[in-house]
N, C-alpha and C positions, 0 to 999 in steps of 0.2 A: 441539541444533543452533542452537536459536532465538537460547541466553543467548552460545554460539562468535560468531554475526555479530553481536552487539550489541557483543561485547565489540572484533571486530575492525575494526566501525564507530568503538567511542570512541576506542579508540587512535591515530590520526594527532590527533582530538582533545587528547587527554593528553601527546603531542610539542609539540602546537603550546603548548599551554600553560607548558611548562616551558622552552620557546624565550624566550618571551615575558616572562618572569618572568626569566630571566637576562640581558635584556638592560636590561630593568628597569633591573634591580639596577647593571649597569655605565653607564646613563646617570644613576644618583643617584650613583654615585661617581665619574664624570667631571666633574659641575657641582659636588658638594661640592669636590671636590682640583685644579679650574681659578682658579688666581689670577685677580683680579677685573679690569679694565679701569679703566684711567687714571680717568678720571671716576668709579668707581666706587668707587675706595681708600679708605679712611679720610683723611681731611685729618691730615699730622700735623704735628706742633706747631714752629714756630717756632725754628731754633738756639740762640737768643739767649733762649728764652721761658723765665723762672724754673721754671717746670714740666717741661721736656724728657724729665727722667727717670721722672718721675712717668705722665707721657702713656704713653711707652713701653712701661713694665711695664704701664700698664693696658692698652693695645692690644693685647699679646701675651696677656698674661688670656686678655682676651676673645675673641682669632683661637682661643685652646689651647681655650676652652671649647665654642668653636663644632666645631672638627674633633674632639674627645671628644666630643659630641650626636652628630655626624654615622656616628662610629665606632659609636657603639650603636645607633644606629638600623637600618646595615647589616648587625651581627652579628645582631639582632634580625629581620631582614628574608631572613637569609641560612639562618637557623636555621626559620625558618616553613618555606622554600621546601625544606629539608630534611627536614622532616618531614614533607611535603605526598608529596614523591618517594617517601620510604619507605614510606608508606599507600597510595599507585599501586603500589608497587613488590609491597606485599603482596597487595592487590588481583590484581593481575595470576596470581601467582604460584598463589594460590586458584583462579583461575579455572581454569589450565592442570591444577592438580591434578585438576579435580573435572569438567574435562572435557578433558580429553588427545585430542592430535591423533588420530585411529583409524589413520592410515598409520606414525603415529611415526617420520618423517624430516624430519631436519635436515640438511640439505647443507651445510655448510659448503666452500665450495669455495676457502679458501685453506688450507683443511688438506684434501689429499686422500685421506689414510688415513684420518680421523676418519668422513669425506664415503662411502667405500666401506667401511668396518665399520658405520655406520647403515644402511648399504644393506642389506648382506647379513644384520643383524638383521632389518629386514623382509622381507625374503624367506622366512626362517626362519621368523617368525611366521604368513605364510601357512601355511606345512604345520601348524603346531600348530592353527589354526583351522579346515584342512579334515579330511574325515576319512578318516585316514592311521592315525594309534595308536588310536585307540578310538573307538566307535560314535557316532551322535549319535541322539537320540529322537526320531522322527519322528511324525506322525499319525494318518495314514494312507498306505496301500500305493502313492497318486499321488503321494508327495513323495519316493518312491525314485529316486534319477539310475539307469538300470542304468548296465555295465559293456558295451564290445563284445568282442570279443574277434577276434586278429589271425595270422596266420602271418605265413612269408615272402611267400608269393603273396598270399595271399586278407586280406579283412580280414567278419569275418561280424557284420554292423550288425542294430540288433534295430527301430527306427525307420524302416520301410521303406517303407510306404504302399503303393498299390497296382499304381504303375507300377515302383520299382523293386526289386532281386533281393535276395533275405538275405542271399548272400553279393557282396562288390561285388570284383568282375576283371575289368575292370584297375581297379584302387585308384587315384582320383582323386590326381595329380600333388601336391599340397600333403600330403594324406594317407601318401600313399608316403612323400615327403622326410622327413615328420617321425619314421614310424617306425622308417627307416632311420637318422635320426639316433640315435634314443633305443636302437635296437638296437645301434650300433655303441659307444656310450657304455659300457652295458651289457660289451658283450665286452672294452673297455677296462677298465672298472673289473674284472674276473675274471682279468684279465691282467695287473692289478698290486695284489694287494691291498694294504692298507694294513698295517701294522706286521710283516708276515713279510714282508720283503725277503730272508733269507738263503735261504727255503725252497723248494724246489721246486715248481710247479706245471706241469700240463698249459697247453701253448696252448689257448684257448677261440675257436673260428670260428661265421661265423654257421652252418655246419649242425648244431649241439650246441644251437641254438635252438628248443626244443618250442612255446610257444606264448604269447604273454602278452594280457592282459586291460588295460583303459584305458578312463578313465571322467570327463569335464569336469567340475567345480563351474564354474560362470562369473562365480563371485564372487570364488573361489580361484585356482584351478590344473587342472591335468591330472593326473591318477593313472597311475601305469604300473608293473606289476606281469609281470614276466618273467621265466617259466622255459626253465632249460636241464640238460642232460645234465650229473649228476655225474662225477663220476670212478671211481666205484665202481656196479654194478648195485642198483639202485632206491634211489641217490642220486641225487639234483639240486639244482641254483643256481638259488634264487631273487635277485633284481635288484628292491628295490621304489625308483623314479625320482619325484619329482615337479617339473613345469614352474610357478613359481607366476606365469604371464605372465611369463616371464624366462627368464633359463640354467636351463637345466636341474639341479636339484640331486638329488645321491642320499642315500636316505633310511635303505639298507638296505642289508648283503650280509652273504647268510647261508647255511650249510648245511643243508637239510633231506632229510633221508634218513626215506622212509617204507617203509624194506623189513621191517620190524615193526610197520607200521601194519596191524591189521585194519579189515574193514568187516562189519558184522552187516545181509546185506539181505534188509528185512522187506516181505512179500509178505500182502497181506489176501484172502480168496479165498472165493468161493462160487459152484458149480456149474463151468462154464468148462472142463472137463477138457482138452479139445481145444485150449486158447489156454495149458494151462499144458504141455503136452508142447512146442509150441513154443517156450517161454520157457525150458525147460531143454533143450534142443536147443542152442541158445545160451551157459545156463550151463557146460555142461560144455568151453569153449573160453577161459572165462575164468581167470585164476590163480587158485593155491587161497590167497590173502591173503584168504579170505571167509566169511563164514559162512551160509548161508541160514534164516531164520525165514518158517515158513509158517503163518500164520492162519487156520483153515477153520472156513466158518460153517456147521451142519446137519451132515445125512450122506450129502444127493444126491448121488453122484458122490465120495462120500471116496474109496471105496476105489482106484477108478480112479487118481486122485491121489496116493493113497498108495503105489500100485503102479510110476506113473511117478517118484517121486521116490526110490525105493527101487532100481527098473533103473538107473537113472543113477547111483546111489552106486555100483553094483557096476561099470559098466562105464568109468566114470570115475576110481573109485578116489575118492568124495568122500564123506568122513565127516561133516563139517560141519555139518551142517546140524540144525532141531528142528519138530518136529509139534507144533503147537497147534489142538486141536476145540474148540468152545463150538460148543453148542446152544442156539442163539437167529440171529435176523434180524442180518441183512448188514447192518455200520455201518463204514464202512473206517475214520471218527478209532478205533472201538473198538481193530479188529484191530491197527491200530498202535503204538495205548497198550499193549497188552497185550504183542505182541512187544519192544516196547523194556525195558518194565517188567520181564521173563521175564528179562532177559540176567543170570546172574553174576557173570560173571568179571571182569578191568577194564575200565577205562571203553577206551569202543569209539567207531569211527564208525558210526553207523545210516543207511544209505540207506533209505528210504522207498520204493518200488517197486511199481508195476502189474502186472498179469500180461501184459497188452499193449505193453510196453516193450523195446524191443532197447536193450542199451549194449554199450561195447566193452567191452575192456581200458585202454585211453585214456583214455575216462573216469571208471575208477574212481580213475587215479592224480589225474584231475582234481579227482576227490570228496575225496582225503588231501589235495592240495596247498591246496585254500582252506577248509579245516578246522581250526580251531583251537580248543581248548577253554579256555572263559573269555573266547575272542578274535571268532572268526569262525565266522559260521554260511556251507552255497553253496546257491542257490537255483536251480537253471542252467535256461536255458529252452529246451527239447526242440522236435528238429522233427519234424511233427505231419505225418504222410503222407497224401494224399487218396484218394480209391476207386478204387483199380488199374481196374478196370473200365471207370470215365470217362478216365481218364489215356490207358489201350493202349489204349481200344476194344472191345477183346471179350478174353473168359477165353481163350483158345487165345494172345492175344497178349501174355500177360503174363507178365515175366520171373521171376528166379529172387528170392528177399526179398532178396540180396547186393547184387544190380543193382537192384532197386528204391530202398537207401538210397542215396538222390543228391540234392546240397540245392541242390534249385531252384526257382523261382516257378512249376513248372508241374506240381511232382511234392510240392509241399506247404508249409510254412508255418512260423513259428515261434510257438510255443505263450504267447504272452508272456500270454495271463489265463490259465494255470493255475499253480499253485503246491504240486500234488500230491511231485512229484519232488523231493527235499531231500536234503541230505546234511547232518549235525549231530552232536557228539558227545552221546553219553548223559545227561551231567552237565551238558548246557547243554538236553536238554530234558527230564528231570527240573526241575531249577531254574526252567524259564520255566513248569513247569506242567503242560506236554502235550496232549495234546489236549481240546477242550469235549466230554465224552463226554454229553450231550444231545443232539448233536446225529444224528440217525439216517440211516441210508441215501446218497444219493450228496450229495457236495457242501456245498460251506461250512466242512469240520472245515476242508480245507487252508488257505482264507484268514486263517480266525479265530486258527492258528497261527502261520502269517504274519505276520500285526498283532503278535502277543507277543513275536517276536521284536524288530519295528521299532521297539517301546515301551520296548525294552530298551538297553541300552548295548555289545549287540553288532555286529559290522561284517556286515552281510548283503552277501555278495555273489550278484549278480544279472546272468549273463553267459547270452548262446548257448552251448552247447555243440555239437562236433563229432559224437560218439558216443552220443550221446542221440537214440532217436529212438523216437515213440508209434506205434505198426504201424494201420492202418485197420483197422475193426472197422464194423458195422454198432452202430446206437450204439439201444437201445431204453430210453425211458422211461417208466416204470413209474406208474401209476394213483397208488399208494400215497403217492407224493412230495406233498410241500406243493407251493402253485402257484408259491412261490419257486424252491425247486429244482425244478421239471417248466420252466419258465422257461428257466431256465440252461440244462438238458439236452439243450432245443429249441434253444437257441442254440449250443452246443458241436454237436448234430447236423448245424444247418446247415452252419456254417464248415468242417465235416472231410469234405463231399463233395467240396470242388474247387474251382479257383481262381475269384474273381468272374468272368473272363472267358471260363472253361469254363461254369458254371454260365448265364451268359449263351447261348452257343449252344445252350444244351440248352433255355432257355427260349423262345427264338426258332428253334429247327429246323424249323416249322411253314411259316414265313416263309422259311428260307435255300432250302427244299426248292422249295415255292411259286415262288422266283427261279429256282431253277434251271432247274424245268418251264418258265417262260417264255422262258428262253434259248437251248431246245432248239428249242421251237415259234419261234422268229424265227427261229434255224440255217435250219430246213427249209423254211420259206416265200421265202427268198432265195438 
């Protein structure tokens, strides 16, 4: 940047110069080729004088010999300034090389097609420099922009702090406009593709719109990433848009149909009998595009386990699934490693899974759509429900777990420091490694896997999800943890009782009660 202003300091320098220099040159060839003034002439020679002719030729001589000097001098004078221009000329020319504008626009605005094709090169260049086609290496896990992700109504913000809601309804007025823009763009571009004009398609409306994801660089652009209802059952359109501070350009339109997508979801388990009947209570509503892998540490309670996952094959009709025992202590990166490791068949998507997680159906197509192998890992960040008990009030007042998943700032939270919940193809984490299997007991495998990925040249995306949701559990930490993880565990404890401002009346109910009592004693005294 330093040698850019030096150089565009000298430059009006290096104009004035060569101003200066050609004007030079035309006031030595104005006074060389200006006939002389009367008094100034050569006296010439007498008509009559016996020398006349003599005088003459010598006068001419020496006028031819003076304008031959004067002529060399100027070629000589005209040839420097020429060669002086061209070593500026190279100079210059070096310098742009070897530091190039970083915007790379030249406007030429008496050529206006030249003036709007440099434009729209840079605008192009934005998308190749954000990241759009391939990963970029990050640090660490604080240099991830996430994603939010958007419906027609709602738009569900992961940045939300403590006064406002995870999801925002009504969707700030500039936010609205833009994603109605970028949506209706979207239904344009499905409506006309590009190079099959002859062929038939469906009309595409905004109700064929499932759901997209969008995520700023503020150096770059805007990312926007939109799916819609295929044409066929479990096809869909994806729309990838980006805004680079400009028109909007499109980046992408593609078909992807995941209705031969599997997902292999690996479950790490020890003891919990009672929290895994509930989680397959649940499984058996989901579609069978799944496969379930069960990790089970000890023999506390296997058979219970084995008992419940075995009723629900039969009463379900769900064959799927595989039993994995190892005898030894509860390490969830282990059970993970090992069920992903365990898979045969082809490369799969692996969900990653707690026994205390409800997802939908919804989600899983979420988990194939931002899955890509070689491409894209999804990291989606689940909302985390607080203790029914603080919420209703008392156990008689608490609803059914249906009516409980409801995403709101008073009914729970979004889980954005955890990174348990993953979805990844096989062969993207075989390849990055898999889990630090040192590491024991709760906590840390999932970050450290995390970082492997962001170190990677893969695209992590990192959005709220709809159908992800961590069920409330009474959360115990265990003696045997290091004081790093017993740490964590006490902090993940507190956050998942209840909102700061529930947590607050409970802290001060001493006090609201105390108010009250004196509000009754002043009632009655008056």
């Amino acid at each position: 940047m330093m040698v850019r202003r030096g150089f565009i300091l000298f430059l009006p320098r290096l104009v004035g110069l060569l101003v200066v220099a050609c004007c030079s040159v035309s006031i030595v060839y104005m006074l060389a080729c200006t006939p002389k003034s009367d008094n100034q002439q050569l006296a010439l020679p007498r008509v009559h004088s016996p020398t006349v002719k003599e005088g003459y030729e010598a006068i001419l001589q020496e006028r031819e010999e003076q304008h031959r000097n004067y002529i060399i001098s100027l070629k000589k004078q005209i040839a420097q300034l020429k060669a002086e221009l061209q070593g500026r000329s190279e100079q210059l020319k070096n310098v742009q090389d070897r530091y190039p504008d970083p915007l790379d626009v030249r406007l030429d605005h008496s050529n206006p097609e030249k003036a709007q094709a440099n434009l729209l090169a840079f605008l192009r260049s934005q998308i190749d420099k954000a990241e759009v086609h391939s990963g970029v290496k990050l640090s660490t896990e604080y240099a991830v922009v996430p994603f939010e992700s958007f419906t027609l109504q709602k738009v569900y913000q992961l940045e939300t702090g403590l006064t406002r809601h995870p999801e925002e309804k009504p969707v700030r007025k500039d936010k609205r406009d833009e994603l109605i823009e970028v949506i209706e763009l979207a239904i344009g571009s499905l409506n006309n593709p590009e190079g099959d004009g002859n062929a038939k398609h469906r009309v595409h409306t905004a109700s064929d719109f499932i759901e997209g994801i969008y995520r700023t660089e503020k150096d770059k652009g805007t990312l926007y990433e939109l799916t819609f209802k295929g044409d066929v059952k479990h096809q869909f359109k994806k729309i990838v848009l980006f805004r680079p501070f400009g028109p909007v350009m499109k980046v992408k339109n593609e078909n992807v149909n995941i209705g031969d997508t599997l997902i292999n979801v690996i479950v790490p388990l020890a003891k919990r009998a009672s929290k895994f009947r509930q989680f397959m209570q649940n499984f058996r509503e989901i579609d069978g595009r799944i496969h379930l892998t069960v990790v089970y540490f000890g023999k506390e309670q296997m058979n219970e386990v084995k008992s419940i996952l075995e009723n629900t094959s039969k009463s379900a009709n769900f064959k799927n699934f595989t039993f994995i025992q190892l005898n030894e202590e509860f390490s969830r990166g282990k059970g993970l490693d090992i069920g992903a490791r365990f898979w045969k068949g082809n490369n799969v998507v692996l969900f990653f899974c707690d026994v205390d997680i409800y997802f939908t159906a919804e989600f899983l197509n979420s988990c194939r759509l931002n899955t890509q192998p070689g491409k894209k890992v999804f990291y989606p960040v689940l909302f985390s429900q607080y203790n029914p008990s603080i919420i209703y009030g008392h156990h008689d007042s608490i609803p059914s777990l249906e009516q409980q998943l409801v995403i709101k700032k008073e009914t729970g939270f979004w889980r954005d420091f955890g990174f348990g919940m993953t979805c990844q193809y096989r062969s993207d984490f075989i390849n990055i490694g898999g889990f630090d299997l040192d590491i024991k007991g709760w906590g840390g495998e999932d970050v450290h896997l995390y970082r492997k990925y962001l170190h990677s040249n893969l695209i992590v995306i990192r959005t709220p999800v709809r159908g992800l949701f961590h069920l409330w559990h009474e959360k115990q930490c265990l003696d045997e943890l290091t004081p790093e993880q017993y740490k964590m565990c006490m902090q993940s404890k507190a956050m998942n009782e209840a909102s700061h401002g529930q947590l607050g009346m409970l802290v001060f109910k001493q006090e609201i009660e105390t108010h009250l009592h004196r509000q009754k004693l002043s009632s009655k005294k008056t």
